[in-house]
C-alpha positions in Angstrom: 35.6 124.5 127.3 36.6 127.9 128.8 37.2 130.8 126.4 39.9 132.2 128.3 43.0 129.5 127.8 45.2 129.2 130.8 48.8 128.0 129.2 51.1 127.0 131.5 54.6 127.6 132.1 56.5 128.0 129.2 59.2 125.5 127.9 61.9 126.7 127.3 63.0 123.1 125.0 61.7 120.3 124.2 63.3 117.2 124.7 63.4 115.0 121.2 63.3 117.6 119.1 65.0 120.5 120.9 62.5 123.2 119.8 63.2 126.7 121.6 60.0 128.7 122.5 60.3 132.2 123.6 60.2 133.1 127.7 56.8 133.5 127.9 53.1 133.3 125.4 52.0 136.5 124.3 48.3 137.2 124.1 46.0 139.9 122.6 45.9 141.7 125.9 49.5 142.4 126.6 49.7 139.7 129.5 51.8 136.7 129.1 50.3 133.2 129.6 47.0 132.9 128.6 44.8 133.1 125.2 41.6 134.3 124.8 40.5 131.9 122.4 41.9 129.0 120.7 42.3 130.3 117.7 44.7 132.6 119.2 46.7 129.8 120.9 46.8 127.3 117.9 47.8 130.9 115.7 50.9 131.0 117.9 52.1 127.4 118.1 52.1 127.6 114.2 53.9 130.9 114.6 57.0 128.9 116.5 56.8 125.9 115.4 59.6 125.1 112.6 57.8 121.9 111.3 55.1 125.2 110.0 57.1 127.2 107.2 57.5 123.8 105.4 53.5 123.0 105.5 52.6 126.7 104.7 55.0 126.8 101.9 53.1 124.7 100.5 50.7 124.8 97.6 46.8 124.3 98.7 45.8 120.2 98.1 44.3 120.0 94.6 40.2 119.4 94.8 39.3 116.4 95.7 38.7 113.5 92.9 35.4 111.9 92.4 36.3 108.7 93.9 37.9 110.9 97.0 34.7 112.5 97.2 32.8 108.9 97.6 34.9 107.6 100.4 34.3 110.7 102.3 30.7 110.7 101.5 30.3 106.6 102.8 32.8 107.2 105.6 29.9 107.5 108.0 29.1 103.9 107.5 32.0 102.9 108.4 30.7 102.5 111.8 28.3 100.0 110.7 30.6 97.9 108.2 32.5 97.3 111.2 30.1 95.8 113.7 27.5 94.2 110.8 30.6 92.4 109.7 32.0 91.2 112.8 28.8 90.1 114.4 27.5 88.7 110.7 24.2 87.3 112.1 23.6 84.9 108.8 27.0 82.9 110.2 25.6 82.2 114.0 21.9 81.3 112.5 22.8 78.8 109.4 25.2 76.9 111.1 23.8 76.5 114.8 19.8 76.0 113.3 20.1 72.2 113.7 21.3 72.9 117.3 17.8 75.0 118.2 15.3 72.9 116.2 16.7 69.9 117.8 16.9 71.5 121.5 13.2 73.7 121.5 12.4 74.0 118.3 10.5 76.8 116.6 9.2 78.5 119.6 13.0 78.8 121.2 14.6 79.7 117.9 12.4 83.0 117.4 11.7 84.0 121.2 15.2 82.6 122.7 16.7 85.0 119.8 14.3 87.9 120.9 15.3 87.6 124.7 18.9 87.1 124.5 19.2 89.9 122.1 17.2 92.0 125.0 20.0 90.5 127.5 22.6 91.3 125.3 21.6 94.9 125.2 22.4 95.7 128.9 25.6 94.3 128.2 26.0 96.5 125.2 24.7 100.0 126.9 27.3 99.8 129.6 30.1 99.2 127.8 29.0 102.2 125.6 28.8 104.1 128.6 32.2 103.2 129.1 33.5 103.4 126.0 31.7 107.0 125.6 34.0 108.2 128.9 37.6 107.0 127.2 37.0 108.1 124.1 40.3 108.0 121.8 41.7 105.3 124.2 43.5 102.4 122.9 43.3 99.0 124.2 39.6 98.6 124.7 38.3 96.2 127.1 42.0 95.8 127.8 42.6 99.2 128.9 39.3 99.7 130.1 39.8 97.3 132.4 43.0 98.2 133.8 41.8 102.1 133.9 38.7 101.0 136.1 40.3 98.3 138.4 41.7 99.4 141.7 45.9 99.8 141.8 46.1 96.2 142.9 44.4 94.2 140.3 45.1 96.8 137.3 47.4 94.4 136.3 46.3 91.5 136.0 42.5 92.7 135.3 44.0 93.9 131.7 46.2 90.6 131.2 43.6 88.6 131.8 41.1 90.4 129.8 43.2 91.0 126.7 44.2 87.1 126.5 41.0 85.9 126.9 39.9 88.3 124.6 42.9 87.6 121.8 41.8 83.7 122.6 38.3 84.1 121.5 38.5 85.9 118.4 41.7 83.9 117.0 40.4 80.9 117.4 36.7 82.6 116.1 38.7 83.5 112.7 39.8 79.7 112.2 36.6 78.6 112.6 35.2 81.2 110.0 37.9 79.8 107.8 36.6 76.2 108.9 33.3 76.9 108.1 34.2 78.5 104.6 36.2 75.2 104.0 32.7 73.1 105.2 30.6 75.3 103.0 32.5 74.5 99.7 32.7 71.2 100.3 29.1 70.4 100.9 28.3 72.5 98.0 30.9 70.4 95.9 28.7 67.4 97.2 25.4 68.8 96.5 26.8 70.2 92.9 28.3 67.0 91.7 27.4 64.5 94.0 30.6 63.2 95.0 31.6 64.0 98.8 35.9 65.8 98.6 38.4 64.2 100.3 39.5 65.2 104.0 42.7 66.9 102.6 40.3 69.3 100.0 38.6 70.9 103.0 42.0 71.4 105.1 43.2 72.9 101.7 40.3 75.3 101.5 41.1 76.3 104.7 44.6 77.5 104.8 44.2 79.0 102.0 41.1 81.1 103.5 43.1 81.4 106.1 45.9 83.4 104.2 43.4 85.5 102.0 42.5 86.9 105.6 46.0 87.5 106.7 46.9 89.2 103.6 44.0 91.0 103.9 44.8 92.4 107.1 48.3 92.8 105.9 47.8 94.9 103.0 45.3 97.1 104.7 42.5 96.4 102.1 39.4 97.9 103.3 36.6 95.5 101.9 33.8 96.8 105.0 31.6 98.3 103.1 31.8 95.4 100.5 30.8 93.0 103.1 28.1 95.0 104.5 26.7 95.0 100.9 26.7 91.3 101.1 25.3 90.9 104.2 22.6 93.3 103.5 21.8 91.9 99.9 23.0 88.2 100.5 20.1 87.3 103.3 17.2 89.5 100.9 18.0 87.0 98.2 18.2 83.8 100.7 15.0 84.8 102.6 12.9 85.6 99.0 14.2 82.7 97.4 12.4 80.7 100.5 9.5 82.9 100.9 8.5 82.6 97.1 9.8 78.4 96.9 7.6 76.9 99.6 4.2 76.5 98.6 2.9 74.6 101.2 4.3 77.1 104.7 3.8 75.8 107.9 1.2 77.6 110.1 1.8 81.2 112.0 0.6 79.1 115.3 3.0 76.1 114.4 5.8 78.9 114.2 5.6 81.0 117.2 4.1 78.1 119.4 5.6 74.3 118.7 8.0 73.0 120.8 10.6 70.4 119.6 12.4 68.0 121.8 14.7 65.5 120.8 17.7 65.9 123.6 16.8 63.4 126.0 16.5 65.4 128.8 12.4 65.4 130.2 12.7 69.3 131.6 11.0 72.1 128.9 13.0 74.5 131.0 16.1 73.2 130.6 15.8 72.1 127.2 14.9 75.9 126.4 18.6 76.9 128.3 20.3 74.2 125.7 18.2 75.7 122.4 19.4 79.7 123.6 22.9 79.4 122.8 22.6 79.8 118.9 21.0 83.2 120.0 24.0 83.8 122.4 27.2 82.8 119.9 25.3 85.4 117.1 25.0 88.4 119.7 29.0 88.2 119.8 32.1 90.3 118.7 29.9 93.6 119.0 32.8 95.2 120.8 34.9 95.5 117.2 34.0 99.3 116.7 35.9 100.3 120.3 39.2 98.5 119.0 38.5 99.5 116.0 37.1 103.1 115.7 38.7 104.7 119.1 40.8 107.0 116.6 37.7 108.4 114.7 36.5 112.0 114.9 34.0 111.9 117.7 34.9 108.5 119.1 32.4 109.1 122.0 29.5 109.5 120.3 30.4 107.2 117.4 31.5 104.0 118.9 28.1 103.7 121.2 26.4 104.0 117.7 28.9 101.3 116.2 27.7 98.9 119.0 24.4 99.7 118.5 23.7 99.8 114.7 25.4 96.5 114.4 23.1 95.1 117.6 19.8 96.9 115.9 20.7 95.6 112.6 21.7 92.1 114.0 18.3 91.8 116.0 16.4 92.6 112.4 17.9 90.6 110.3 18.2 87.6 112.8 14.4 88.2 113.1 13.6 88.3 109.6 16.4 84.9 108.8 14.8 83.0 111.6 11.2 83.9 110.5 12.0 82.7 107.1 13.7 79.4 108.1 10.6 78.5 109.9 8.1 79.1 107.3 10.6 77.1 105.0 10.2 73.8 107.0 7.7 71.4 105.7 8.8 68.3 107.4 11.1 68.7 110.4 12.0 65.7 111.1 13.8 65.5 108.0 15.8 69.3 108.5 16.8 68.0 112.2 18.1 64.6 110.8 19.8 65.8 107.2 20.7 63.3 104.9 21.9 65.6 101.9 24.5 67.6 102.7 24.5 67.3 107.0 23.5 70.6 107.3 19.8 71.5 108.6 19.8 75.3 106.4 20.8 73.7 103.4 18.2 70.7 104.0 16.1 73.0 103.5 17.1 74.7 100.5 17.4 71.2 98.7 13.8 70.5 99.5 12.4 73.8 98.3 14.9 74.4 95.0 16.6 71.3 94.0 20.5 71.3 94.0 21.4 74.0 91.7 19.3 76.3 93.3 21.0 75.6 96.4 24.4 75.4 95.1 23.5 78.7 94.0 22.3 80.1 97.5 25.2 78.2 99.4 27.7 80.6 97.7 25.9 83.5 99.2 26.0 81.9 102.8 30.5 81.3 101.7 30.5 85.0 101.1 29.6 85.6 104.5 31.7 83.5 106.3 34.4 84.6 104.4 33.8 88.9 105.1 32.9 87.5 108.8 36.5 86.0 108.6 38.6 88.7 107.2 36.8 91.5 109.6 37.9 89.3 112.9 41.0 89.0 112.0 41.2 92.4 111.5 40.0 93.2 115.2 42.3 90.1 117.0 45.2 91.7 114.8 44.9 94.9 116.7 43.9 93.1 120.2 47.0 90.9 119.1 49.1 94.6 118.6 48.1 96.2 121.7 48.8 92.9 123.8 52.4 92.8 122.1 53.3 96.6 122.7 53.0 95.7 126.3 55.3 92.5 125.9 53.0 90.1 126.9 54.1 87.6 123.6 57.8 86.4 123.2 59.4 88.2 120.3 56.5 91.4 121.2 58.7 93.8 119.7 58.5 91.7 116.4 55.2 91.4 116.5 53.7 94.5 118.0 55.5 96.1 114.3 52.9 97.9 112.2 52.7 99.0 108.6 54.4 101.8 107.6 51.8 102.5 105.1 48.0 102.2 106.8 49.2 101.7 110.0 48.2 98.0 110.0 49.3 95.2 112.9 50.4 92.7 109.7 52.7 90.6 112.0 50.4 90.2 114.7 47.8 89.2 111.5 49.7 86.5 109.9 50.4 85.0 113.3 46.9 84.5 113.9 47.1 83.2 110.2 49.7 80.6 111.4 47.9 79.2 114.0 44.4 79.1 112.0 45.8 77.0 109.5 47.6 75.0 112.8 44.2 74.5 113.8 43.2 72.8 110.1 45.5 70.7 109.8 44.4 68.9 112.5 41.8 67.8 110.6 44.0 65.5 109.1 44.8 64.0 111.8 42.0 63.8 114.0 38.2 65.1 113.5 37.6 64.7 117.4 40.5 66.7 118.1 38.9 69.6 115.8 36.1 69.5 117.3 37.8 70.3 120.3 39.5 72.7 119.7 37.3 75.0 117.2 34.1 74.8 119.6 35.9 77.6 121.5 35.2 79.6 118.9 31.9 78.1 117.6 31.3 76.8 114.1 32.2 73.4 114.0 29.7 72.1 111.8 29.5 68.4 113.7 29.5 70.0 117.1 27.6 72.7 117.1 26.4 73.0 120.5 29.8 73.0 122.5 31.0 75.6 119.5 28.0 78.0 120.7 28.4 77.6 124.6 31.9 78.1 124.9 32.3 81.0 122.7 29.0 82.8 124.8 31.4 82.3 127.7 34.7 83.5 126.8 33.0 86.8 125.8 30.9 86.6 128.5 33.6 87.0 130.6 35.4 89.4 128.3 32.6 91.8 128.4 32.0 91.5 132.4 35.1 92.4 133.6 35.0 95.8 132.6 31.5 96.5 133.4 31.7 94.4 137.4 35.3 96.9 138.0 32.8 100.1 137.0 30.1 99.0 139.0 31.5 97.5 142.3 35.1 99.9 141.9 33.2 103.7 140.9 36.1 106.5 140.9 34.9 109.8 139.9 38.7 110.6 139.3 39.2 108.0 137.1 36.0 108.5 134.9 33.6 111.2 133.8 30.8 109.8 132.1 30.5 111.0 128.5 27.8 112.7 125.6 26.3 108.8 126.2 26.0 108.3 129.2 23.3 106.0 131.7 22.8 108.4 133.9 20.8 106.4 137.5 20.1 103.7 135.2 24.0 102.5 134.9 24.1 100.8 138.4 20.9 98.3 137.9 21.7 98.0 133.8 25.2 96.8 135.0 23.7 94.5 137.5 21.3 93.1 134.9 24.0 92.7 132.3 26.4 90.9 134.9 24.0 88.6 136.2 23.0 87.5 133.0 26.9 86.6 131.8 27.3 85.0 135.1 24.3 82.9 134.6 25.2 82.3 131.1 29.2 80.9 132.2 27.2 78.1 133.8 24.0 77.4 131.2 26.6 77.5 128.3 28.2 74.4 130.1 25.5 72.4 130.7 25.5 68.8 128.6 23.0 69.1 125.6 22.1 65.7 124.9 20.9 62.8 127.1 22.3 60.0 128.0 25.5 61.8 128.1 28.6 60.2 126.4 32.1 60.6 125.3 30.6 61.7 121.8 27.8 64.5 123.1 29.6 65.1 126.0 29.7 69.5 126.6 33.5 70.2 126.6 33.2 73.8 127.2 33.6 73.9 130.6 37.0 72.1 129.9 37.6 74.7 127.1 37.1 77.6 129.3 38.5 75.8 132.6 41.8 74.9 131.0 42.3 78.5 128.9 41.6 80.3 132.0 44.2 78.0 133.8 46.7 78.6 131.2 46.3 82.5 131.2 46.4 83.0 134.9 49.0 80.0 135.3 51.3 82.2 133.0 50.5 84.8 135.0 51.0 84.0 138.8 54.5 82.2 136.9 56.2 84.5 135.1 54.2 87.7 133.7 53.3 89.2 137.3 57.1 89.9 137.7 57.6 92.2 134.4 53.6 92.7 132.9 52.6 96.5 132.8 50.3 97.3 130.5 49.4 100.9 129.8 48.3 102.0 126.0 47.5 105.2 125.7 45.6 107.2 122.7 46.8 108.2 120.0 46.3 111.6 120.2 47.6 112.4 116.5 46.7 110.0 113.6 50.4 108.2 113.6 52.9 107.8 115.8 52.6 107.7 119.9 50.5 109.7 121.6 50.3 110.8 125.2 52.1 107.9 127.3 53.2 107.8 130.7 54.4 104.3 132.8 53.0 103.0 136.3 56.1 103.8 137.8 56.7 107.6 137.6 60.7 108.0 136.6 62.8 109.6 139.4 64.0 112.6 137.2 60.8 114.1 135.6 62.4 115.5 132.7 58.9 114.6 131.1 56.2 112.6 131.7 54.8 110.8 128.0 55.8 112.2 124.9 53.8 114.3 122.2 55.0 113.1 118.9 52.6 112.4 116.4 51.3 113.6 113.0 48.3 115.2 115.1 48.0 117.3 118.4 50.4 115.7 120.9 50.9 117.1 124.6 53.8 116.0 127.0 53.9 117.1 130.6 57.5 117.7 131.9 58.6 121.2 133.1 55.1 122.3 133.7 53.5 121.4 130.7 54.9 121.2 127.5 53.8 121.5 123.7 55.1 118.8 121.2 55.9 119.0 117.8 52.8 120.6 116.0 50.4 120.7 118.8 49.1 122.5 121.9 49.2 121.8 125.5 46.8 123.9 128.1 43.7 123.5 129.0 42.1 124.5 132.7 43.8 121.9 134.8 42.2 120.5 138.1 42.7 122.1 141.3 46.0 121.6 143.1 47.0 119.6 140.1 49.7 123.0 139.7 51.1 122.1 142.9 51.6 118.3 141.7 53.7 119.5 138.9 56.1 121.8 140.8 59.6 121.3 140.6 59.5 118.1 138.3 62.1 119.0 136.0 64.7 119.4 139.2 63.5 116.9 142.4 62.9 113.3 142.2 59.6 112.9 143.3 57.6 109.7 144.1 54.1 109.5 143.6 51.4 107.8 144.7 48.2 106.1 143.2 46.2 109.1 143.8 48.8 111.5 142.1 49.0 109.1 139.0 44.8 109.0 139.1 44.8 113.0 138.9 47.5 113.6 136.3 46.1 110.6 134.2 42.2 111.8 134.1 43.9 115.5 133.5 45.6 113.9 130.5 42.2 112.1 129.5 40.7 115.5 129.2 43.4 117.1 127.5 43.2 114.7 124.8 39.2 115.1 124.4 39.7 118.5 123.9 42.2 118.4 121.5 40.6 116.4 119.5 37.2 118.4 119.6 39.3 121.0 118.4 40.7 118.6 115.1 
């Protein structure tokens, strides 16, 4: 940042809170306009501004209390409560191990986890390159995409990438619920040997269901509580294995024996079905850039977000699936369960009777349920930033957030609704379940289709954004940031796209032979008929009034820099600058909201852009809007370096 701060034409009001500034900014030289350092400039915004006497009358905070002092001291972590819980590796393994022993076996399970987790990290270092260039910038994917797609298919690239999106963690959250509801039940079985009624599990579930939505409603903050769990929670599972079996199965048994009871006659393609457990775990890394785009340093900490959570996932999936294997004396028996109809707790039962199972099977609840409430805290705000844009009927309702916290609780407790929609179809019909929660992945009975079609909504999701930056590159548009690929971006990209492209069509393939009604891979229907509906909504009724444009938050409440896709005729001001934090508005020139500074060095000819705004109606083209929004882009980076 340049030390000498060019401040541009002074304001003389500004509009929305009609606050009069002097003709021109002083400086320590004697000349008017410019500052020599920022200290200078920030001195004399305080100076002016009239929201100052009241914050400098002030009494100085009291010291911080001990328990302030702890949340400041674990804030850090933060970044990896958030992805650890989202991801929550323990919920893709347990439930989808019958899947992979059946479809493989041991061989596929440890090395199919290994390679799609080196897949999955091409995918996740260009969307942290991207994610490092917008820092602060809200929508994610969703405003990603529309930022990097050419002016024709900005549009629809973001409506089609935030409902896909919203689709596959909504419907991911019921299925946690689901899942939670399975859990108990089974461990109600194993604990007292009667199997609950039908009506017990749906109970279970929408009650989950609403712990999650009040949750995410009353802004309770149980991350680092969850990562605890998921930390501690596998230690004691994989011990209580490690130190049970007395009789392990061979190293060369584990990391060589291949398993086939699919039908199909091709290894290959047999090792293609037995991947997608890998796939469905390496999901919902992308929470910390919807999550964490308002944190100091956004650019630097969301990459690390996605990557502590895909480092811790790849360690602990190792270390879970290593244990599994070595806790398998007869497999036959884990593949085919007769217990409780679930392979990991098969093998607890054989190992440590049924207490000691009903014991461990709370542990593997716990997850589910922190895996639950931390998804429905990211679809909430995916939810929020769809509704602010007006994509859902009632959006103003909806896109409502907490006056205390700031949390989307609206947009949460619909996703509540239609998660405990979702259960009570149980009642009706287990097919229709099935169905319907495999595009999220953890129906127990079905885990296969649950797996495939949840690896290709996000798949997609993740593509989009990285295919617009690799085949659509504007250097206007974006700068790469402190992370950033450097040469290696273009054949990373094409690795990572490939692989999701390949995956769409693996992830659909039949998993059992002779194929019927009953094993019958859905998920090509899933994804055929969601993507339908999106697009059919679309080319009907959303291309006429959809224009999505979220901007970032430039101070900690309230709305930050905005500006429309159709510039207004009178340019009294472009975007606003209210906020609790820095906020800028360009109108006259420039101008400096409430509490906050506007001028940094501004591109060249961008001066000649803003000429005469405040008098002329003045159209502008995509390249203006290109110029004026990167300019903004780097306005707010700076501002916030400055925080």
């Amino acid at each position: 940042m340049n030390s000498n701060v060019q401040v541009p034409p002074p304001v003389h009001q500004i509009q929305g809170d009609a606050e009069v500034y002097p003709p021109a900014y002083p400086s320590s030289n004697g000349e008017n306009g410019s500052f020599h350092s920022y200290d200078e400039a920030i001195s004399f915004v305080k100076m002016y501004s009239p929201k100052t006497a009241v914050t400098e009358s002030k009494s100085l905070p009291p010291k911080p209390t001990l328990l302030q002092r702890i949340k400041r001291a674990v804030a850090p972590l933060q970044t990896l409560a958030t992805t650890v819980t989202v991801t929550s590796v323990m919920t893709g393994i347990v439930p989808l191990a019958q899947t992979t022993l059946t479809a493989g076996g041991p061989v596929v399970m440890l090395f199919g986890f290994i390679f799609v987790c080196l897949m999955t990290s091409t995918i996740a270092l260009s969307l942290a390159d991207i994610a490092s260039g917008f820092p602060y910038v809200k929508g994610g994917l969703i405003e990603y995409s529309r930022r990097l797609a050419p002016p024709k298919l900005r549009r629809i690239s973001s409506w089609f990438v935030g409902w896909l999106h919203f689709a596959a963690f909504v419907t991911g959250s019921s299925s946690c619920a689901f899942a939670f509801a399975l859990f108990s039940t089974a461990t109600i079985q194993i604990a007292t040997g009667h199997a609950p009624q039908r009506w017990i599990t749906v109970l279970i579930h929408i009650v989950t269901s609403i712990l999650f939505g009040a949750i995410n409603a009353y802004n309770i903050n149980i991350d680092m509580i969850s990562v605890v769990w998921h930390v501690v929670g596998p230690i004691i599972v994989l011990l209580t294995i490690a130190t049970a079996n007395r009789t392990p199965p061979s190293v060369s048994w584990v990391i060589t024996h291949f398993e086939n009871q699919t039908g199909w006659s091709s290894p290959f393609y047999v090792t293609l079905i037995g991947i997608s457990q890998s796939a469905f775990t390496f999901t919902g890394y992308d929470a910390p850039i919807h999550t964490m785009y308002n944190v100091k340093d956004a650019a630097w900490k969301v990459p690390q977000g996605i990557f502590i959570g895909l480092l811790v996932s790849l360690t602990m999936g190792i270390l879970v699936i290593l244990t599994f294997l070595f806790g398998i004396n007869d497999l036959n028996a884990i593949i085919n369960p007769t217990i409780s109809g679930v392979s990991a707790i098969e093998i607890f039962v054989h190992l440590i009777g049924h207490f000691g199972t009903t014991c461990i099977t709370v542990i593997m609840i716990g997850m589910f349920f922190f895996c639950g409430q931390g998804i429905v805290k990211a679809v909430s705000q995916i939810g929020q930033e769809l509704a602010v844009s007006g994509a859902f009927p009632k959006s103003e309702y909806f896109a409502k957030v907490t006056e205390k916290g700031r949390a989307p609780a609206r947009m949460g407790w619909l996703c509540t609704g239609i998660s405990c929609g979702i259960g009570m179809l149980y009642l009706v019909n287990t097919t229709a379940l099935q169905a319907i929660t495999s595009a999220v992945s953890i129906e127990l009975n079905n885990d296969l289709v649950c797996a495939q079609t949840t690896s290709i909504f996000f798949s997609i999701v993740y593509s989009v954004p990285i295919a617009l930056r690799l085949f659509y590159p504007n250097p206007t548009l974006f700068q790469p940031g402190p992370f950033s690929l450097g040469p290696l971006r273009r054949p990373i990209a094409f690795i990572a796209i490939t692989y999701s492209i390949v995956g769409v069509f693996v992830f659909s393939l039949p998993a059992a032979y002779p194929i019927t009604t009953d094993n019958m891979n859905y998920a090509s229907v899933l994804m055929s008929s969601t993507v339908g509906l999106i697009l059919g909504y679309w080319f009907l009724s959303a291309r006429h009034w959809f224009a999505l444009d979220l901007r970032s938050e430039v101070g900690g409440g309230g709305s930050g820099v905005g500006m429309s896709e159709k510039m207004p005729s009178t340019m009294s001001s472009i975007g606003s600058g209210r906020g609790s934090g820095v906020g800028a508005g360009v109108g006259a020139g420039v101008g400096v909201g409430s509490g906050g500074l506007c001028g940094m060095s501004q591109p060249e000819g961008f001066d000649a852009t803003l000429t005469g705004l405040e008098d002329s109606a003045v159209e502008y083209d995509d390249k203006d809007l290109d110029e004026i929004e990167h300019w903004l882009d780097h306005l707010e980076r700076d501002l916030r370096t400055l925080e």
